[in-house]
DSSP file (Angstrom, degrees, kcal/mol; ACC not computed):
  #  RESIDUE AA STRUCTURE BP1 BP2  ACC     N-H-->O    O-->H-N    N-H-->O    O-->H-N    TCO  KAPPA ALPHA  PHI   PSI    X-CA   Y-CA   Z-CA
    1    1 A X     >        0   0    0      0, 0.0     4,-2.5     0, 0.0     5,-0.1   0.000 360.0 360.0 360.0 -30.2   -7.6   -8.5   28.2
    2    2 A X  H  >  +     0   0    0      2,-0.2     4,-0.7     1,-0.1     0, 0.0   0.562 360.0  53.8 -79.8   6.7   -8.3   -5.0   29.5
    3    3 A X  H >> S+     0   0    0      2,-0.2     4,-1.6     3,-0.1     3,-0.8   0.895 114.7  42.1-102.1 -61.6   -7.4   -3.9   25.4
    4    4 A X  H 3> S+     0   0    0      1,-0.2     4,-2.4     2,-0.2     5,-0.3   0.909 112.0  56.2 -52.2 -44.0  -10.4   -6.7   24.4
    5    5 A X  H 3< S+     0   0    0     -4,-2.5    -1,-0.2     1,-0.2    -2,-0.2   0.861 112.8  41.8 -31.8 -60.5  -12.6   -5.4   27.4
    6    6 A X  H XX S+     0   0    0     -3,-0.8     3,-1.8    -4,-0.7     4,-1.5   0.855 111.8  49.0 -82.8 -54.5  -12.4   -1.9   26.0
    7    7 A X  H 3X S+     0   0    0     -4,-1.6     4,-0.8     1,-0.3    -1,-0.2   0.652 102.9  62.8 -82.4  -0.4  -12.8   -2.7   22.5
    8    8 A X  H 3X S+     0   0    0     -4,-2.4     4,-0.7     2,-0.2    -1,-0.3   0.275 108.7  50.1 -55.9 -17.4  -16.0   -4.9   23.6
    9    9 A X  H <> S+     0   0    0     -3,-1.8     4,-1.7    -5,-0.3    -2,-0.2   0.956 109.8  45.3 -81.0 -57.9  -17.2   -1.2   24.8
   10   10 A X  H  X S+     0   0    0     -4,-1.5     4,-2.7     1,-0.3    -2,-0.2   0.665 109.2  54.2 -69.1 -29.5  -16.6    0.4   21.8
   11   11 A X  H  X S+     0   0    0     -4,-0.8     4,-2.1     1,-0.2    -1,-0.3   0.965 110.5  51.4 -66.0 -54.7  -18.1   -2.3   19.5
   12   12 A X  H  X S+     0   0    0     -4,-0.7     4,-0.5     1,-0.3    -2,-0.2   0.807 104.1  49.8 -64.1 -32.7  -21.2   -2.0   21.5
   13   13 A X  H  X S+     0   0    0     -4,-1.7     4,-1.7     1,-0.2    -1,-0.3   0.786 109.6  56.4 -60.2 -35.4  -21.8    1.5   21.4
   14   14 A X  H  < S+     0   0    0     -4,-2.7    -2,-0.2     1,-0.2    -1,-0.2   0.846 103.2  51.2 -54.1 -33.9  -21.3    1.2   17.7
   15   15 A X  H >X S+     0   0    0     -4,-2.1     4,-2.5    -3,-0.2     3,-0.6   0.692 105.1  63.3 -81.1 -23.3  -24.1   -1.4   17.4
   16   16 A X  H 3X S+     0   0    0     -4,-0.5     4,-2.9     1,-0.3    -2,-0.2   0.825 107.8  42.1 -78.6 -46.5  -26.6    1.3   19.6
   17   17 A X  H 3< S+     0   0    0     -4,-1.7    -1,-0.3     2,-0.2    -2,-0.2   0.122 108.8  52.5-109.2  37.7  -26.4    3.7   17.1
   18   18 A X  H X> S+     0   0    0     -3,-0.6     3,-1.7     3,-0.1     4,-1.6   0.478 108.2  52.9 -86.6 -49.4  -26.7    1.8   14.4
   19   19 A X  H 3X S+     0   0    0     -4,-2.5     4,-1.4     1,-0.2    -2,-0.2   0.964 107.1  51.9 -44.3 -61.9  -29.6    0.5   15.9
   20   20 A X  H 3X S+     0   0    0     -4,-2.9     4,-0.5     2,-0.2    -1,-0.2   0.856 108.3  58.7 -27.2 -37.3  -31.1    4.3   16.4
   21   21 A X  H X4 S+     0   0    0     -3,-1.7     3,-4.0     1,-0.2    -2,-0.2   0.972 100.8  47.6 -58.6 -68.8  -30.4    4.8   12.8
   22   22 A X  H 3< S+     0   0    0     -4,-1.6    -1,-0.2     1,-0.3    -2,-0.2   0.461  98.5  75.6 -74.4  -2.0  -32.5    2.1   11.8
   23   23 A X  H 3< S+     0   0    0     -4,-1.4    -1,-0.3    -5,-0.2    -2,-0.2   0.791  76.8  97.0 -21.3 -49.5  -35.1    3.6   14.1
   24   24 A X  S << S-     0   0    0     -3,-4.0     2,-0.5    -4,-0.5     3,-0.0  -0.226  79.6-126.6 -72.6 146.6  -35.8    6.4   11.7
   25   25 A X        +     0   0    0      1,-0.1    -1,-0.1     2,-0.0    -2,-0.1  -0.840  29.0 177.9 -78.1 136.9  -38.7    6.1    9.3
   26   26 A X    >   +     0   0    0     -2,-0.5     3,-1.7    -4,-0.1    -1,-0.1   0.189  40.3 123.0-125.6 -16.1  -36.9    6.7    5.9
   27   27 A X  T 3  S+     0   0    0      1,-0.2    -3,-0.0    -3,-0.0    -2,-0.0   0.575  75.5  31.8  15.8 -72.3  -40.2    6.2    4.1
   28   28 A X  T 3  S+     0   0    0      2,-0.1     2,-0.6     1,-0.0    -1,-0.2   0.631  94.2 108.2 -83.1 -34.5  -40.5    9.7    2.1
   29   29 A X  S <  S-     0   0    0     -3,-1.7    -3,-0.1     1,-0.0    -1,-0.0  -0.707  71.0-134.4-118.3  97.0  -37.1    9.8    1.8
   30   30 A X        -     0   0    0     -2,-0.6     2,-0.5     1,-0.2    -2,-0.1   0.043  32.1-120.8 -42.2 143.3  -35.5    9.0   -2.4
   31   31 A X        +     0   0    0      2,-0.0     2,-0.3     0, 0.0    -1,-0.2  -0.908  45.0 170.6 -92.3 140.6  -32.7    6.7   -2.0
   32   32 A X        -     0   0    0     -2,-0.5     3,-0.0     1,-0.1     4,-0.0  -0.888  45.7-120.0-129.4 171.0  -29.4    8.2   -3.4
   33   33 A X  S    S+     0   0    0     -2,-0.3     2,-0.4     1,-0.1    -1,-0.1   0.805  94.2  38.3 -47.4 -49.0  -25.6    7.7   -3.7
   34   34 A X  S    S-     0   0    0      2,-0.2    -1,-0.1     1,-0.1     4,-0.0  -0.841  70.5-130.3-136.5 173.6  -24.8   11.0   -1.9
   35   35 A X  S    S+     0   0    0     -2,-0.4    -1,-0.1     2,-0.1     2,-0.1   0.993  95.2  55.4 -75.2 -33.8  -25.8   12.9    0.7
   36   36 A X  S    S-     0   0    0     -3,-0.1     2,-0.9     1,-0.1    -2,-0.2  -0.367  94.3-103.9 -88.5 171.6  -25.8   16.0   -1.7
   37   37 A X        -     0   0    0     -2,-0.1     2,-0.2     2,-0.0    -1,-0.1  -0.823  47.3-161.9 -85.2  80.4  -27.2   16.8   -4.9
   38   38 A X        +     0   0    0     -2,-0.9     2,-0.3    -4,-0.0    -4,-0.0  -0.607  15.0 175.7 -84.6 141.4  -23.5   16.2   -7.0
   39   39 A X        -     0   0    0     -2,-0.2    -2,-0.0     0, 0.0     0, 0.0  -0.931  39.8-107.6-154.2 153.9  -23.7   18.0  -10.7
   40   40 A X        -     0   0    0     -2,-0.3    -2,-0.0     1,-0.2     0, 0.0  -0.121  26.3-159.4 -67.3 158.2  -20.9   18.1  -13.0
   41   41 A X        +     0   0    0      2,-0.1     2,-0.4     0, 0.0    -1,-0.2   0.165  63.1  98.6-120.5  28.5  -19.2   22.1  -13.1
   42   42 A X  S    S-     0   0    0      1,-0.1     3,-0.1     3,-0.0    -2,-0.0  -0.953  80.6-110.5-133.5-178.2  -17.6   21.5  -16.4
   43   43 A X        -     0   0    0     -2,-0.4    -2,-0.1     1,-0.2     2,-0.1   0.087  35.6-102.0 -81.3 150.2  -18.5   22.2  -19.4
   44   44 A X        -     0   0    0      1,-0.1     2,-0.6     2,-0.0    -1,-0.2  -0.544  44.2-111.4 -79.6 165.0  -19.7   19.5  -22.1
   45   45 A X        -     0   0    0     -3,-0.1     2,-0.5    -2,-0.1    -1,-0.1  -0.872  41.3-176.0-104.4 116.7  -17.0   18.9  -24.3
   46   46 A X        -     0   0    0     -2,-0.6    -3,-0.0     1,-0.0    -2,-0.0  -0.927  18.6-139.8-146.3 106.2  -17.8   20.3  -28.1
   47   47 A X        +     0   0    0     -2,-0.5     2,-0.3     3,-0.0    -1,-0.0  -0.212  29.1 170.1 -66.1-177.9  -15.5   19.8  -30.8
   48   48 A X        -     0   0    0      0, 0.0    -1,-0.0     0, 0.0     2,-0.0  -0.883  42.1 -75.1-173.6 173.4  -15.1   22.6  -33.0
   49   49 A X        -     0   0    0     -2,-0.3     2,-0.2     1,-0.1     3,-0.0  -0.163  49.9-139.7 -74.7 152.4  -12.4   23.7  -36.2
   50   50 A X        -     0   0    0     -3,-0.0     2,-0.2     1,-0.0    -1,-0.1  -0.553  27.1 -88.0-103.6 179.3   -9.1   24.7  -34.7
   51   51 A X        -     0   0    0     -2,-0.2     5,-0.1     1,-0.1    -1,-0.0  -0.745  58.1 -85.4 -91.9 149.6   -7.2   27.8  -36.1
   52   52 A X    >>  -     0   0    0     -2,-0.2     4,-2.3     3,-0.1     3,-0.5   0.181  30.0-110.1 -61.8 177.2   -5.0   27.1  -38.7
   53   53 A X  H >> S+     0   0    0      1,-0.3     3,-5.1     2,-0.2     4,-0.9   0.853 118.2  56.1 -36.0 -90.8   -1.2   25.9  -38.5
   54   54 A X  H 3> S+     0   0    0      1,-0.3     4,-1.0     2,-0.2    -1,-0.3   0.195 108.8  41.1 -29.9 -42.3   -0.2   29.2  -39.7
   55   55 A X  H <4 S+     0   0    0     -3,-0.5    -1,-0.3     2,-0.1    -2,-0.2   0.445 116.2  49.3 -68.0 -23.6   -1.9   31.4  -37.0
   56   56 A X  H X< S+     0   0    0     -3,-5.1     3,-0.5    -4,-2.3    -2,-0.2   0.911 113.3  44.8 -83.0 -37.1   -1.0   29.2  -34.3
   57   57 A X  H >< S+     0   0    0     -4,-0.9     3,-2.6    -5,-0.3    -2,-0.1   0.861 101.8  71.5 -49.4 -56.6    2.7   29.0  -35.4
   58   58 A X  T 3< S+     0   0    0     -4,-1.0    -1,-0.2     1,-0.3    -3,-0.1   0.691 103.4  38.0 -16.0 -44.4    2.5   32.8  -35.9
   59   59 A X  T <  S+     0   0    0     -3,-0.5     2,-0.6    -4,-0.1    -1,-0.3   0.391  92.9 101.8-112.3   6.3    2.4   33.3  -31.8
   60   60 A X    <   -     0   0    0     -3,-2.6     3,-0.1     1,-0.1    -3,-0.0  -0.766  68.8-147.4-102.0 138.1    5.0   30.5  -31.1
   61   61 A X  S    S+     0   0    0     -2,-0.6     2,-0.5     1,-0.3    -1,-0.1   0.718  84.1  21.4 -80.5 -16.0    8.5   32.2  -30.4
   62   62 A X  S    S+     0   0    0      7,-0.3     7,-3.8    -5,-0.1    -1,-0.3  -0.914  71.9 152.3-169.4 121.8   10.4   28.9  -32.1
   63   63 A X  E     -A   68   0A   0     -2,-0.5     2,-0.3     5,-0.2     5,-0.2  -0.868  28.7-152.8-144.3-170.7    9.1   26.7  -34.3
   64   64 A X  E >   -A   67   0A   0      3,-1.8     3,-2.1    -2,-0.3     2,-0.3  -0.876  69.8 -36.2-162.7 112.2   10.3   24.5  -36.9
   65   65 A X  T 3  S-     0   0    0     -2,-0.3    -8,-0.0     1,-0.2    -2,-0.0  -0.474 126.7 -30.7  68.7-128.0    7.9   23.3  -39.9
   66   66 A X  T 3  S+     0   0    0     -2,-0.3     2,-0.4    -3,-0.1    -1,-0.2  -0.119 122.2  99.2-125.8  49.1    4.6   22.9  -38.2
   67   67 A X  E <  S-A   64   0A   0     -3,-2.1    -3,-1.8   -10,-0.0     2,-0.3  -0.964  70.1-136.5-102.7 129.7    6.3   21.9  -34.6
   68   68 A X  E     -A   63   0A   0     -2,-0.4     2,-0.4    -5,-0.2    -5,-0.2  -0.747  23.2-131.2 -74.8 148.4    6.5   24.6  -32.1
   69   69 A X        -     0   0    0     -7,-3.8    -7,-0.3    -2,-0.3     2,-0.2  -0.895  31.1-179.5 -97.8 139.0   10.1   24.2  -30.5
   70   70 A X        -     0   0    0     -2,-0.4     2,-0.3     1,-0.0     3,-0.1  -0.700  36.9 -85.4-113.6-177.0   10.0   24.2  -26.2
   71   71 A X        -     0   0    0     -2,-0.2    -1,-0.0     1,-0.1     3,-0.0  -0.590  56.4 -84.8 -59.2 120.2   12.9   23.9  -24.0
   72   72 A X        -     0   0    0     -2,-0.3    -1,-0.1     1,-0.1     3,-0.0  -0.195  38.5-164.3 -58.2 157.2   14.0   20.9  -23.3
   73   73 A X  S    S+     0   0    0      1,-0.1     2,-0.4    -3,-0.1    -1,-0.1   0.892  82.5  33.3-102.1 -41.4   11.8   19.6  -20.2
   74   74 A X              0   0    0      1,-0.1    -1,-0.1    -3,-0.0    -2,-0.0  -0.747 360.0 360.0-117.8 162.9   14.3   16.6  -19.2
   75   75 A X              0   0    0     -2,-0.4    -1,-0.1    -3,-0.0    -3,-0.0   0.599 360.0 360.0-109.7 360.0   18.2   17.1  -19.8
């Protein structure tokens, strides 16, 4: 009982400052989603021509056809 007592405290002090919030004039004040100003910091995504096979192959240490070969990853 002294565990319900206590969390009877806690509840109520929670309910006091909610109430204080809802004190505030909020009037002026835009509603948003987040407290900040979120904007994305990448880049839009823009297709463009790749380089050909031939130049990409070029810089791959083993290839085969138009596959680069890697190591295998799982044995």
């Amino acid at each position: 009982d002294e565990e319900v007592e206590k969390m009877r405290d806690e509840m109520s002090n929670i309910l006091d400052n909610i109430a204080v919030l809802n004190e505030i004039n909020t009037d002026s004040v835009d509603p948003t989603g987040h407290s900040v100003d979120l904007k994305s910091v990448l880049r839009d995504d823009v297709s463009k021509d790749s380089l050909p096979t031939a130049d990409i192959l070029s810089n791959a240490p083993n290839y085969d056809e138009d596959l680069i070969k890697i190591k295998p990853v799982f044995e």
